[in-house]
C-alpha positions as a Markdown table, in Angstrom:
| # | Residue | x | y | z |
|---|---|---|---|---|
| 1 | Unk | -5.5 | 7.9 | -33.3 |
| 2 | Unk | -8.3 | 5.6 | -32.0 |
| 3 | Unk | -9.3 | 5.5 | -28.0 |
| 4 | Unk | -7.8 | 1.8 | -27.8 |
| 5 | Unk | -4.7 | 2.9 | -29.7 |
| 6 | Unk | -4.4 | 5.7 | -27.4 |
| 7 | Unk | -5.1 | 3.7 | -24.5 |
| 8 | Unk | -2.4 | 0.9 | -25.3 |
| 9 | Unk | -0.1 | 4.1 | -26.7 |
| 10 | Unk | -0.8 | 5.3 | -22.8 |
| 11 | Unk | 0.4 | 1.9 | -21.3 |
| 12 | Unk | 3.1 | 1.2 | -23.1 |
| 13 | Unk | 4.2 | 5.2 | -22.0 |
| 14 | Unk | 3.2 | 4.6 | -18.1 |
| 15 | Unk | 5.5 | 0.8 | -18.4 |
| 16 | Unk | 8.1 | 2.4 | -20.1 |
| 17 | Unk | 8.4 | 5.5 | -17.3 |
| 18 | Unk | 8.6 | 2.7 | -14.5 |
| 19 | Unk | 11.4 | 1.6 | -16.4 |
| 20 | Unk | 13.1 | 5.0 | -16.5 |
| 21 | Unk | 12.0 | 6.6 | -13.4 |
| 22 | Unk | 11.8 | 3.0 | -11.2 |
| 23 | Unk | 13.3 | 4.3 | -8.2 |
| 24 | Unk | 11.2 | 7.4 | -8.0 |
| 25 | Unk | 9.8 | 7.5 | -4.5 |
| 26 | Unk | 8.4 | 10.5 | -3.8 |
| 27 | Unk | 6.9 | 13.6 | -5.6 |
| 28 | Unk | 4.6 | 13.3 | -8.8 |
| 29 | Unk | 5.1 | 12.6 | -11.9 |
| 30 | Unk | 2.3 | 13.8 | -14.8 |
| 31 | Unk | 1.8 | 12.1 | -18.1 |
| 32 | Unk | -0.9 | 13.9 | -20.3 |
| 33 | Unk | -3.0 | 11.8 | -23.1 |
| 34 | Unk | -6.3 | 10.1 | -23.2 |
| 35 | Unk | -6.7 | 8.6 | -19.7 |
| 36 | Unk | -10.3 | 6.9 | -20.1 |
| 37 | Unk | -14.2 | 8.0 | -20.4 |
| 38 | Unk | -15.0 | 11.6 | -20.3 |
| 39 | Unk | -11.6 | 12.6 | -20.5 |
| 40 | Unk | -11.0 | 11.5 | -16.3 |
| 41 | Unk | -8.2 | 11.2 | -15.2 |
| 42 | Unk | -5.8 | 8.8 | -12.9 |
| 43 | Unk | -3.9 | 7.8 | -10.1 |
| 44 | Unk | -1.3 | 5.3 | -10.3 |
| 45 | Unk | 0.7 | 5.3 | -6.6 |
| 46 | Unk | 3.8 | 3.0 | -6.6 |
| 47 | Unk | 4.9 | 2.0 | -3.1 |
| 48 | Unk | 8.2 | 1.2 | -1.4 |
| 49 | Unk | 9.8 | 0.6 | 1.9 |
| 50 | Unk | 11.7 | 3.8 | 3.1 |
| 51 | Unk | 14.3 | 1.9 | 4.6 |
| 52 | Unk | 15.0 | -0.7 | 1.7 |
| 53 | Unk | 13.8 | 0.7 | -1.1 |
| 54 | Unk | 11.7 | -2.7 | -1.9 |
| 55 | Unk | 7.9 | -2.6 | -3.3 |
| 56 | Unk | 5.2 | -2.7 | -0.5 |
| 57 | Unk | 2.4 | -5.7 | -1.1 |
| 58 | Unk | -1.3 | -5.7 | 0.0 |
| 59 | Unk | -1.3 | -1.7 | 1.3 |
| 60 | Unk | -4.8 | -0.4 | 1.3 |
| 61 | Unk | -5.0 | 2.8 | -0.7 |
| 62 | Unk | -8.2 | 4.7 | 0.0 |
| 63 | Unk | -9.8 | 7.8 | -2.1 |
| 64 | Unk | -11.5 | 9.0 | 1.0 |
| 65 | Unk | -13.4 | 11.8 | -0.8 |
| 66 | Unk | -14.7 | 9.0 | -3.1 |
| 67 | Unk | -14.4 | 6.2 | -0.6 |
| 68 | Unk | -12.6 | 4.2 | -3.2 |
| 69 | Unk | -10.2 | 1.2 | -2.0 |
| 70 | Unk | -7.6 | -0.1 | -4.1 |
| 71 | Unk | -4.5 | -2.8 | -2.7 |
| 72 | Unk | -0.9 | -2.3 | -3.9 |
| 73 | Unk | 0.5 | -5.3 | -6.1 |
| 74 | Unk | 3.3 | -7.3 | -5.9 |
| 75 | Unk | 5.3 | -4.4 | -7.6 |
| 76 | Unk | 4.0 | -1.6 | -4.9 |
| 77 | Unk | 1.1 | -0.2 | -7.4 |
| 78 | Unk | -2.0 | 0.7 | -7.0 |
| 79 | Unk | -4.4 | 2.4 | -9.8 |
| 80 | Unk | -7.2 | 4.2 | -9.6 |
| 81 | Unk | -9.2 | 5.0 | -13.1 |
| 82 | Unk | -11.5 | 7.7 | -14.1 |
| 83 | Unk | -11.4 | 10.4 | -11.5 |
| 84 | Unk | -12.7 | 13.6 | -11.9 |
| 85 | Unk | -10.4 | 16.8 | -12.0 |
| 86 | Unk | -9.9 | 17.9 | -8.7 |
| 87 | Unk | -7.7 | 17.3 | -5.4 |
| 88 | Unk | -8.4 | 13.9 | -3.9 |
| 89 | Unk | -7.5 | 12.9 | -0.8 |
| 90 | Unk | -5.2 | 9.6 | -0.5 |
| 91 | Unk | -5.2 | 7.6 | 2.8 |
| 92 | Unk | -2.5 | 4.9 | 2.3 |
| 93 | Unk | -2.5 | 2.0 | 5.8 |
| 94 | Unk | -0.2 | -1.0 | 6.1 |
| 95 | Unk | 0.3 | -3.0 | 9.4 |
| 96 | Unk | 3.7 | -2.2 | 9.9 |
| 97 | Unk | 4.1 | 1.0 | 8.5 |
| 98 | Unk | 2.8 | 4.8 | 9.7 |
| 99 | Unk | -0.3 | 5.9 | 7.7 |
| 100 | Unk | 0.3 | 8.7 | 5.3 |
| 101 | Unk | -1.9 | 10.8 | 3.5 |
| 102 | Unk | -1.3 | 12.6 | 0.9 |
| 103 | Unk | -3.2 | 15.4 | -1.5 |
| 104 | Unk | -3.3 | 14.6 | -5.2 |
| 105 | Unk | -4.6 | 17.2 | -8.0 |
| 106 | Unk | -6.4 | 15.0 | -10.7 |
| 107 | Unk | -6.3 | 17.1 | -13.7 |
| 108 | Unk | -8.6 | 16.1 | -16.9 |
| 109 | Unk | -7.0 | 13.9 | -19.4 |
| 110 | Unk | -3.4 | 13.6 | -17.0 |
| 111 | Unk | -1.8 | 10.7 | -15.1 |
| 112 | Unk | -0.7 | 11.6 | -12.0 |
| 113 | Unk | 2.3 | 9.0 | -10.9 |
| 114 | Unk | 2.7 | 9.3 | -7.2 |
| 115 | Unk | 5.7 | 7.4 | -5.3 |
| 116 | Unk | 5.5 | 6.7 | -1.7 |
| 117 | Unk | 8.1 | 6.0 | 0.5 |
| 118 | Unk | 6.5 | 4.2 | 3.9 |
| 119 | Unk | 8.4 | 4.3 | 6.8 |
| 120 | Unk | 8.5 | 1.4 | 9.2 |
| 121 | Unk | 6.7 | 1.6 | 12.6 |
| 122 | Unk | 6.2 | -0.9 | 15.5 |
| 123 | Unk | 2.9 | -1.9 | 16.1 |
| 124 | Unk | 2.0 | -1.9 | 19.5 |
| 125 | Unk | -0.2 | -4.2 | 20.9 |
| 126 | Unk | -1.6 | -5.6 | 24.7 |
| 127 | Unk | 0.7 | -7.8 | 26.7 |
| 128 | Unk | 0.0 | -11.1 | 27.0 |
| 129 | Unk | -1.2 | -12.6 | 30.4 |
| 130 | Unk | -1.6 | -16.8 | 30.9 |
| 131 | Unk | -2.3 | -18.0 | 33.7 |
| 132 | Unk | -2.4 | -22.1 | 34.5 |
| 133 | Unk | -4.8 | -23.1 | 36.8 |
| 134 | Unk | -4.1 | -26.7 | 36.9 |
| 135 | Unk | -1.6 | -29.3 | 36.6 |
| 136 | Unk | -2.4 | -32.5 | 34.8 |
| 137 | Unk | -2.9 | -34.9 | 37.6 |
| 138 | Unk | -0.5 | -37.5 | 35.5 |
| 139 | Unk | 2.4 | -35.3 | 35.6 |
| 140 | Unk | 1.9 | -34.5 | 39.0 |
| 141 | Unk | 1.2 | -38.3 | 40.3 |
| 142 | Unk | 4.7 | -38.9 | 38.5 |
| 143 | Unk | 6.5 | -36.6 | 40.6 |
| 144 | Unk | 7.5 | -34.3 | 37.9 |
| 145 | Unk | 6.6 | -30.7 | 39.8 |
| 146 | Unk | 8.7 | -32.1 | 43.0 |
| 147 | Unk | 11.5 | -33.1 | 40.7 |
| 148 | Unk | 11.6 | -29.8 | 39.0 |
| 149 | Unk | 11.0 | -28.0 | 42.5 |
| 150 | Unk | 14.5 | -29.2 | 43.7 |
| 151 | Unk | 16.4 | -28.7 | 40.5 |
């Protein structure tokens, strides 16, 4: 079998296994097979809401031994191609959601199919202060502040 018949062979196995296995959300999953150049291998990450179980959009996925960046779809997935064997480190961040990261072992030639559940987590940020320091001098020539003063 050719490279591009592998590599369509390879899709059609990674579309069907999303089909089987779509509510996968944790551990790893390995499919062997031709992967790319140099016999590299990949990462494909598909992930979901802990709570609801639904995909989670525009995450930023980040190799950091490799400072690669990928975003998760509008199914949850995020790829990344021709790695070399090894353990990479995987840094996933969404606003909204606790940061995870996760070690994944690349192996020649292999898939790796990661789910990730992210769990929900309130984002704090700094109060608010406003402060007025005037009133507009129509409202005030009106007699709308003395009104409101006595109810």
């Amino acid at each position: 079998m050719g490279r591009a018949a592998a590599g369509v062979v390879s899709s059609i196995l990674l579309a069907s296994l999303s089909i089987i296995f779509p509510s996968q959300a944790s551990g790893q999953l390995r499919v062997s097979g031709q992967t790319g150049p140099d016999n590299m291998g990949r990462i494909v990450a598909r992930l979901v809401d802990a709570q609801s179980g639904t995909p989670v959009t525009q995450a930023l996925l980040t190799l950091r031994n490799l400072d690669r960046r990928a975003l998760s779809d509008s199914t949850g997935t995020a790829t990344f191609m021709d790695l070399a064997p090894g353990a990479h480190e995987l840094v996933v961040r969404h606003i909204g959601y606790g940061e995870q990261t996760l070690t994944v072992d690349v192996e020649s030639m292999v898939t790796v199919i990661i789910g990730v559940e992210l769990t929900p987590e309130a984002v704090a940020v700094a109060p608010l202060n406003v402060l007025i320091e005037s009133r507009p001098r129509f409202l005030e020539d009106k007699g709308f502040y003395a009104r409101r003063a006595h109810g």
